[in-house]
Each structure stands twice: as C-alpha cells, then as structure tokens.
N, C-alpha and C positions, 0 to 999 in steps of 0.2 A: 638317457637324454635329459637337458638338464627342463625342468618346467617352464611353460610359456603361459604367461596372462592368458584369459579368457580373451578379450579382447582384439587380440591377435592371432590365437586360435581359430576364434570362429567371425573374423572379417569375411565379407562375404566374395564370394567367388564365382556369383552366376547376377545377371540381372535382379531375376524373383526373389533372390535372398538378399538385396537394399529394402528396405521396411522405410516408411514415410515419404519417399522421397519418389514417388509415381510421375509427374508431369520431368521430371530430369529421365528417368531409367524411355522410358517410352520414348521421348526424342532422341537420345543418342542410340537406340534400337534402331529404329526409323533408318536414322542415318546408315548405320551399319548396315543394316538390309538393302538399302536402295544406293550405298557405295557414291555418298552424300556425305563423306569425313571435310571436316572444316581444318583449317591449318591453327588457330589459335582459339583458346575454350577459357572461358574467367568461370571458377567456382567459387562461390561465393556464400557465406550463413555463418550462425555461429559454430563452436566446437563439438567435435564429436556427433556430426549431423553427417559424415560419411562421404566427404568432400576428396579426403584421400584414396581413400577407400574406393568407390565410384571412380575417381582415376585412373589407377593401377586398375580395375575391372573393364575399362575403358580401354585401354593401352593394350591390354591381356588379348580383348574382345578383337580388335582390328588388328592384330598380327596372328592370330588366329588361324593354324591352317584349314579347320574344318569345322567351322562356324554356324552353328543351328540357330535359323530364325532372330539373327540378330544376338544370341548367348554366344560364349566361345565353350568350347567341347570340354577342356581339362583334361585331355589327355593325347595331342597331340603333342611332340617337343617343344614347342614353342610356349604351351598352357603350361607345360609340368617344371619347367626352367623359370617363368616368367612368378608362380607359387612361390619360388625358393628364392627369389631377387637374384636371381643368375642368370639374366638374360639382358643379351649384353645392348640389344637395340633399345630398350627402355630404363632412361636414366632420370631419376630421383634427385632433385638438389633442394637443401633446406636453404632457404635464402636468409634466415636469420643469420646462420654464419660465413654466406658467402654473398655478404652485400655489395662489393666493391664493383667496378667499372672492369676490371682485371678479370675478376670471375666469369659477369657476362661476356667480353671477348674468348674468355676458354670454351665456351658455349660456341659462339660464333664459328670458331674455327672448328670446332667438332660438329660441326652441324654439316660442313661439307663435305664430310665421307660417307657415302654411302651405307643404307642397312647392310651388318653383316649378313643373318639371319631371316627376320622377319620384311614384312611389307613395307613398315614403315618405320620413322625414327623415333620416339616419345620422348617430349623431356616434361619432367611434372615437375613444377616447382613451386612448393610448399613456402608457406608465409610471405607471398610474394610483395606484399606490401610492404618489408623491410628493403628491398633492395634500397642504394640510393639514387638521387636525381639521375645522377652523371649516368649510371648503370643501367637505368631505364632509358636514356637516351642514346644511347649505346646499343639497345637493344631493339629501338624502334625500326630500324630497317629493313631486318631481318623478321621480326617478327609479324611487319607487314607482307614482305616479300617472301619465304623459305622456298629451298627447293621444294618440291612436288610431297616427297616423299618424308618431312617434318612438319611435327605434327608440338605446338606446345598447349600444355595445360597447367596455367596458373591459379593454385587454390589461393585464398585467403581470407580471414574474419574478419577485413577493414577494406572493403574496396572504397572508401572514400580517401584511402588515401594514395592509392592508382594514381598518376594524370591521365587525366583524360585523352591522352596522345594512345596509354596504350587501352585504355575501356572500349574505346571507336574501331582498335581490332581485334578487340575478340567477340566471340560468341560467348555470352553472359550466363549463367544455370545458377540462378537463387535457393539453395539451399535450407528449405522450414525445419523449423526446432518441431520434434516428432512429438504426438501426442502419448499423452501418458499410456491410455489402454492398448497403443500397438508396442510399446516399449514392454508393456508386464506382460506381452504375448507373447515376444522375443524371449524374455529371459525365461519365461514356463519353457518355449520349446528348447531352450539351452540346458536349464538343469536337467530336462529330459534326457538328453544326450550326453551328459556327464553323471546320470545317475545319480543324481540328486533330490532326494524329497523336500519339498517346499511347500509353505503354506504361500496360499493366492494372495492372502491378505498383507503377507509380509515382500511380497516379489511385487504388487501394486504399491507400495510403501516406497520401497525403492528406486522405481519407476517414476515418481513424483519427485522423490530430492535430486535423481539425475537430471532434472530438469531442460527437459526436450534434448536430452544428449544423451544417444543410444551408448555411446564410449563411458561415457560419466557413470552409467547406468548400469554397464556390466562391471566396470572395474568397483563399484559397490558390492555389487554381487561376489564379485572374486573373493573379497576382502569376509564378506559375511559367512561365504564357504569355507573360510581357514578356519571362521573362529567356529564356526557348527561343527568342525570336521566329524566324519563319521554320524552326525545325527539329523536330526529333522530341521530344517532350516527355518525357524520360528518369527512370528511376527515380535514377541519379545527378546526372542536374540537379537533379531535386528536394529529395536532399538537401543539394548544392549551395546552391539558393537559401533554402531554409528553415533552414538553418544548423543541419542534425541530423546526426544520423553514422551509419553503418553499422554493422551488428549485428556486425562481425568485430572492432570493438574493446571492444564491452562483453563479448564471451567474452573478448576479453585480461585485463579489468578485473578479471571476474568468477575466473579461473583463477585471479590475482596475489592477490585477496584472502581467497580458498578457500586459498592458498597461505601467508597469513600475511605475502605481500612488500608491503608497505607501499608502499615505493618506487618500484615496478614500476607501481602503481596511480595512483600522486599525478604518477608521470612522464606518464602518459595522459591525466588528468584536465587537466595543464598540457598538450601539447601542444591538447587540445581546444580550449580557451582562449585559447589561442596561434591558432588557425586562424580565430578567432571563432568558435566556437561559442557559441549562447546557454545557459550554465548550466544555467536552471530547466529547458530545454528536455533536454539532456543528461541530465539525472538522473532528469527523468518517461522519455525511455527506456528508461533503464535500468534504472528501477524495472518498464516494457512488458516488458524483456525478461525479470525475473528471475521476473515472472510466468508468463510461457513456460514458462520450466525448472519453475517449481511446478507449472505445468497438468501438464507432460511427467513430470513423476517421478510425481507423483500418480495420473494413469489411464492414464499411457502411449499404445497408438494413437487410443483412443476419446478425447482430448481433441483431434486433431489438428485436425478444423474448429471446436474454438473460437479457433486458431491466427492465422489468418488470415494465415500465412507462405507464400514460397515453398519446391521441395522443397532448394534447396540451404542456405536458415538450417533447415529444417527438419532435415538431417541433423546440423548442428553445435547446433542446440539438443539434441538427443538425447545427442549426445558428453558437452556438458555436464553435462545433465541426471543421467547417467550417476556421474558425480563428485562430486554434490552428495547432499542430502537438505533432507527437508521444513522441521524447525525451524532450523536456519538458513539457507534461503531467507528465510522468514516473518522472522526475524530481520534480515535484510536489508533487506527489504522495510522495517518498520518503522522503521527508523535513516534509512531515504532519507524514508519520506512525513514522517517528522519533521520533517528536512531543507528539505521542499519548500514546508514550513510556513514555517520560518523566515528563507526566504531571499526571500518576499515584500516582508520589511520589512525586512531590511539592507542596509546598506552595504558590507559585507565579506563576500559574498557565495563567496567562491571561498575566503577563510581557516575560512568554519563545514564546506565543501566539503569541502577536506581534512581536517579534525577528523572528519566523518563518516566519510571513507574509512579513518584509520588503524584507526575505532571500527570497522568493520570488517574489517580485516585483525587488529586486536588485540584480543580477547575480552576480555581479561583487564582491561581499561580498563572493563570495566563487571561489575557484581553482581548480574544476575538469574538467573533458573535458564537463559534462552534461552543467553545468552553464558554461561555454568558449561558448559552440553551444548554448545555449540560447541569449548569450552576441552577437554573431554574430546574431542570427534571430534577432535582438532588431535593430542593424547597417541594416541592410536589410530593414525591416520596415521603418527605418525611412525616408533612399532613399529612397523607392517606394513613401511614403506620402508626399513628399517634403521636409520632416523636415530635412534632410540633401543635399545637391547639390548634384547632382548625375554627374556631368561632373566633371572631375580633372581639378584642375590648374597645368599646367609644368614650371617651373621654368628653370633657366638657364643653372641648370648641368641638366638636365630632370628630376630631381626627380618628382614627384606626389603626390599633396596633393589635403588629401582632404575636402573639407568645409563644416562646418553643419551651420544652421541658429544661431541657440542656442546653447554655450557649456554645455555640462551635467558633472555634477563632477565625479570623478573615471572610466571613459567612457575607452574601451577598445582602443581606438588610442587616440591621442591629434589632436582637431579639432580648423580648425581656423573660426571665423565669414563672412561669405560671406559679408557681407557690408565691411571688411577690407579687404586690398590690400594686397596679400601676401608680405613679406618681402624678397626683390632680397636676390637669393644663390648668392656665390662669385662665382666666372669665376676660375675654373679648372685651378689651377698655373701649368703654361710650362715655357721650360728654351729654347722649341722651337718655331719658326716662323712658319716653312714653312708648306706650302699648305697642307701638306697631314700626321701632325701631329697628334696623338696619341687621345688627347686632343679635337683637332676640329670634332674629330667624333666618341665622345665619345658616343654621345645619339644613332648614328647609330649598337654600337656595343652593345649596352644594346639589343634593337630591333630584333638584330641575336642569342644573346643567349636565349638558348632553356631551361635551370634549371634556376626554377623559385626561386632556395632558390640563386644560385651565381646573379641573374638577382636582385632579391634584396639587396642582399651585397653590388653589385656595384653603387646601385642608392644612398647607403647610404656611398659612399667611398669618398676620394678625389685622383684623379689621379694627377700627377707629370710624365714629360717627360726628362730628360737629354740626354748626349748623350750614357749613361750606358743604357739606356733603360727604361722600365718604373713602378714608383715605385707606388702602391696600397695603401693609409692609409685609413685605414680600420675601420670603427665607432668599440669603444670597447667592444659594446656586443654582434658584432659577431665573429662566430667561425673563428677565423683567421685560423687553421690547417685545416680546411675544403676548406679556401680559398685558403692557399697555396698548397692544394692538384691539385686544379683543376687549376693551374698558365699555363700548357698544355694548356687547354681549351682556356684561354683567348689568350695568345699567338697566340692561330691560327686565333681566332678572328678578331685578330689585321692585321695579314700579309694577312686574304681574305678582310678584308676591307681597309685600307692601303696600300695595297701591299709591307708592309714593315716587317722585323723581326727584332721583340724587345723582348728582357728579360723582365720576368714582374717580381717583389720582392712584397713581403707585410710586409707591417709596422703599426703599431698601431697608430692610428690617433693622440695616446699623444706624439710618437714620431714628426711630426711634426710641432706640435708648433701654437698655435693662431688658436686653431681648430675653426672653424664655428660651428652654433648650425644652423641647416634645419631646420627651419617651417615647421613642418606638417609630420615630416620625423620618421618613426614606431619607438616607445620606447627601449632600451638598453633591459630593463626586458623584454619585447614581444618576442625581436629576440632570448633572451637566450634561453628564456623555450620553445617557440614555438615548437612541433613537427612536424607540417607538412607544406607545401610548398601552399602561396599565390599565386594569379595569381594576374595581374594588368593590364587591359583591356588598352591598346593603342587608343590613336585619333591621 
C-alpha cells in the first residue's frame, strides 16, 4: 500500500479526537442527540483549523446507524464506507474548480433524488467563497428551501466574501486558530502511535511555526520524520530540516544592532543565507524572539509561560532583555513586520534584508520620534561606557559642549575629539565697560533662567549691549517669535541680576554680520524640528 501523509492518516474520526475546537464539536453533538440537524452550516477560520475535517465527521456523524451519545460508532456500513469516501450519500465539491452557475445547477438537480443509503443527503463544499455571483444566486433557493432530507455544509477562509443572501441561511461555526500547547499535545500522542521518539522541545518547536494550524503542524512533522528516519527526532534536526536557526544567533544579531555594528549583523544575516536559510522564515523569528525580550522586560517572571521557551534560551533572553528597553524593541519589531511585508513580493529579497538591518543598527536613517529615542539611548550609552566624555567643556560665552572620543558620521549632535582643545567662542561684543554690564553676566543669567528651550536659545545667541539696551542675535534656526515672545522674561532677568532696566530686541544673527560658528553648539536642523525641551546639567 502506497504511503499516506500523517495528516490524512490521522484526521480525526470521533468528536473527542477535533482538538481546539470545543464550542463547534459540543454544539453539533447537542444537535445530533437531540435530532436538531439544521439544513445549511458556514465554517468558517483560517487553514488547517479542521473545518473539513469536522464536516466529513459531521456528515459521518448523522447518517450514522448506531450513533453513541452524539459520536457515530465506525463500524456500522455507513461509518466504514463514509472512512474510505465511498459513500455515496455524502458528496464533497471543491468549489475552486467548480465555480460556474452550471456546476451549482448539477447540484440542484441531484439534490432531488432521494438518499440512497444513509438518512440524509450531505453536500460539503470546500472553498465556497470562490463560487461566482451568478452561482450563488443560483443556489439561493434551494439552499434556503431543500427537501427535508439535505443537509449542505459550506466551509471557507473568507466568509467576507459570502453575500450576505447566503450568511442569513446558514448556521455560522467560527473556527479558532489552536494554541500552540494543545497542537505539541497532538503531535506527542501521534509520534506515539507511529513509534516515533521525539524530543518535547522539538515537537513544541514545531507546534509554534504551524501556527494555530493543526494540518500545517503535522505536515511539518511528516517532513521532520523523513529526514530523522529511523532516529530520535531532535530539536536540532528540526531546525535542521526546517531551515530555522537557533535563538544563539539572533541574540548575536540582536547585541550587534543594540550595538550600532551594522556589519556585525549583515555578517549574520549573510552567513544565514549562506547555510540556506529561508529569509522570511529567519526574520519571523526574529521578530519570535524580539517578542520574548519585550514580553521579558515588560513583566519580567510573570510573562515567563507566555514564553513557551526552554530554561536555558530562557536565561539568555533575560541577559538580553536586561540591555534593551521597550521602544526600541517595538521599534524593531516594526521595521522587521514591515519587512516581512515586502519581501512577499520581491525579488531582492535579501538586499531590502539588509536595508532593514542597517535601519536598524542606524537610527539616525529615519525621522520619527521611535528612532530620535533610540538615537538619544545610543548618546546615553555611549557616556555611560566612556565612549563619550561625560563632563562639558564651557567656553567663554558658557556655551557647553560636548566631547566624544571618536566622531561617528550622522550622530544626532556634532562632537568634538577630546584629545582636541576646544576652539575659544568670541567674548560677547559690548559697546559697554562698566562693572555691572549686561554682557559680563551673561552666564549668570542663563543659570537663573528656568525654560529650558529660552535657556538654550540664549546659549546659542550673541548678546550686544549699547546704550538703547540690549540686543539678542539669535542663531537662525531658532524660533525667534518665541524669543521675542518671552523678551519680558529676559528683561527681568537682567534688572534681578544687574540691577539694571534694559530693553531687550532680537535680531537674527545674519543681521549682525561676521557671525561666529560655536564648536559644539546643537545644529540649526535640531533646534527647528525639535519638539521638546533639553536640560543641560551645570558644573
């Protein structure tokens, strides 16, 4: 006899043996017990959720000569025929290839001959959302009306595209995508029954990439069983044959791009490549696992059974975890499902790959506020690890800059080399001398103001004293009407530290001529778009 998939092998053949699908198996029981058969039934879910399956056990169930408790027996004529699709009152149509308006009429007319055999007549029809308009109008009469003894059952993955002429006759049964631990329950008791040794960790593995599709999930299986033949059915054969990879290099992946090394990552993502790995399949991992880390920062112990890890990725998601934080995880996360979008329909499948990866190694390639907070924890880091000075230098008019070891290209400030000596500001032009000028305490009035966006403005201005009072040139990419808003502000500034009253004016720094460029002093572009208000720590 020639070999039959698992899948078809061990379709189920009694109620109790559907797995996930309890609020459907209970109500068509119900019915059958209490002889309560409805003439039209919509199933509906995604694939491999048992939709067929569950019909034909349906269909089985109610012609049934000797029927336990709502189960059908299997081993009357009717069960042992109906097993082998040789039974002639239950008929199967795939409606993918029998879309026309013709096909439903062949229906029609066979619908009025009586069951040979069994009780009733079944017709299951598979993918019923391809029929066409005409066909499903065609079929509304009957479907409303049948004689007594027809019985139809429409499955399909798109009831939205039904009309609504035929949703309103039938009885509806939603179909849930099954959870992963009753799917790696299934497949234990199946290698059981095929004498198969399995490790748990590898048949939960599998259970997860079928994703809530008991069918998806054994025909993985099948395929793992060829290539183990004869030996232990391993959690590394399995990624082996499935061509996934192991969670010890997406924490490499994940370090390298947390880390900014571009290289480090795209070296990974080519050797994966290199090994055959399947791409899309690669990157929904690693999207699995960047989840992980979000579950694990997020709740920390109390996420760990939504996990479904062993304890040793379980220690190094933690380590991770550890290193990262929530919006650029999410930020991560994002850039890949984008990704996983677009690599359906290309051809360059592995060049859009690496585009994603440097976009995430390098923040600064994009302009939202996620990659801005990412671009800021990367400046954080790199103070904390030394790789930038963490003390200011102040300069003459007090500005503050501040120095990295190494400049990095496109870096969200411009950094000067700590081995270089900052380059002297110019001394604040006054047109006055005396002791208790405008000018000479200038750094003292920065100090007292309390708004941290005018507190930056002014560190980036140059002041001018006459005897008009004192005039503002104001670098040009800040909001000068914001500054000339708050000229009050400074004003008072000026007469509790000074004890003097000055007019204060703002003027655009092109207005005075021979502007100075400030080392170190935050970019034109930064101050435009910035939205929100810096602080700048004092020594």
């Amino acid at each position: 006899m020639s070999y039959m998939a698992l899948y078809r092998k061990f379709r189920p053949q009694t109620f109790e043996q559907v797995k996930g699908q309890d609020h459907v198996v209970r109500t068509l029981k119900n019915q059958i017990k209490n002889n309560r058969i409805g003439h039209a039934y919509l199933f509906t879910g995604t694939r491999g959720t048992g939709k067929t399956s569950v019909a034909k056990l349906f269909a089985k169930a109610i012609n049934c000569l000797d029927p336990r408790d709502g189960e059908p027996c299997n081993c009357c004529e009717v069960c042992l025929a109906t097993q082998k699709d040789s039974f002639m009152d239950i008929v199967e149509i795939d409606a993918a290839s029998n879309t026309g308006v013709d096909d439903v009429r062949r229906i029609i007319e066979e619908v009025r001959y009586t069951p040979v055999k069994g009780r009733y007549k079944v017709y299951i029809i598979d993918e019923a959302h391809m029929l066409s308009a005409s066909a499903f109008n065609a079929f509304l009469k009957t479907l409303e009306e049948p004689p007594s003894y027809a019985v139809f059952i429409l499955a399909t993955t798109e009831p939205h595209k039904l009309p609504i002429t035929i949703l309103s006759r039938c009885q509806r049964y939603d179909f849930h995508r099954i959870d992963t631990p009753t799917i790696a329950a299934n497949l234990k008791a199946l290698t059981e029954q095929e004498g198969v040794e399995a490790e748990e960790k590898a048949l939960a593995y599998i259970a997860r990439v079928g994703d809530g599709s008991m069918r998806d999930s054994i025909s993985l299986l099948d395929k793992c069983i060829a290539f183990s033949l004869g030996e232990k059915l391993t959690y590394e054969n399995v990624l082996q044959t499935l061509g996934v990879v192991d969670t010890e290099i997406f924490s490499r992946v994940f370090r390298a791009v947390l880390n900014s090394d571009a290289s480090s990552a795209l070296r990974e993502l080519e050797g994966a490549v290199d090994e055959g790995k399947d791409l899309s399949q690669f990157i929904s991992d690693f999207v699995w696992y960047l989840r992980n880390l979000l579950l694990v920062n997020a709740g920390g112990s109390s996420c760990e059974d939504l996990l479904g890890v062993s304890e040793e990725n379980l220690k190094k998601l933690k380590e991770d975890a550890n290193i990262a934080n929530a919006p650029t995880l999410m930020r991560y996360i994002r850039i890949l499902s984008e990704l996983l979008g677009e690599l359906r329909f290309s051809m360059t499948k592995q060049i859009l790959a690496e585009v994603a990866f440097i976009k995430l190694a390098k923040p600064q390639m994009e302009t939202d506020n996620a990659s801005l907070a990412d671009r800021i924890r990367q400046l954080e880091s790199g103070i904390s690890s030394g790789q930038f000075a963490a003390a200011p230098v102040r300069t003459a008019d007090e500005s503050v800059i501040i120095t990295q070891e190494t400049p990095e290209e496109d870096s969200i400030f411009d950094f000067i080399p700590v081995s270089e000596e900052p380059a002297a500001m110019p001394e604040p032009e006054t047109k006055s001398s005396s002791a208790g000028s405008v000018c000479t305490y200038w750094g003292d009035l920065l100090s007292a103001c309390r708004s941290m966006f005018l507190k930056m403005a002014l560190k980036n201005s140059e002041p001018v004293e006459d005897e008009n009072g004192v005039t503002i040139y104001a670098s040009e990419g800040i909001n000068l009407e914001r500054i000339k808003s708050s000229t009050g502000e400074v004003e008072a500034l000026i007469e509790q530290i000074t004890g003097q009253k000055k007019n204060v004016a703002v003027r655009p720094l092109s207005e005075k001529g021979n502007r100075s460029s400030a080392p170190g002093a935050f970019p034109d572009e930064l101050l435009r778009n910035i939205n929100f208000e810096i602080g700048t720590e004092e020594k």
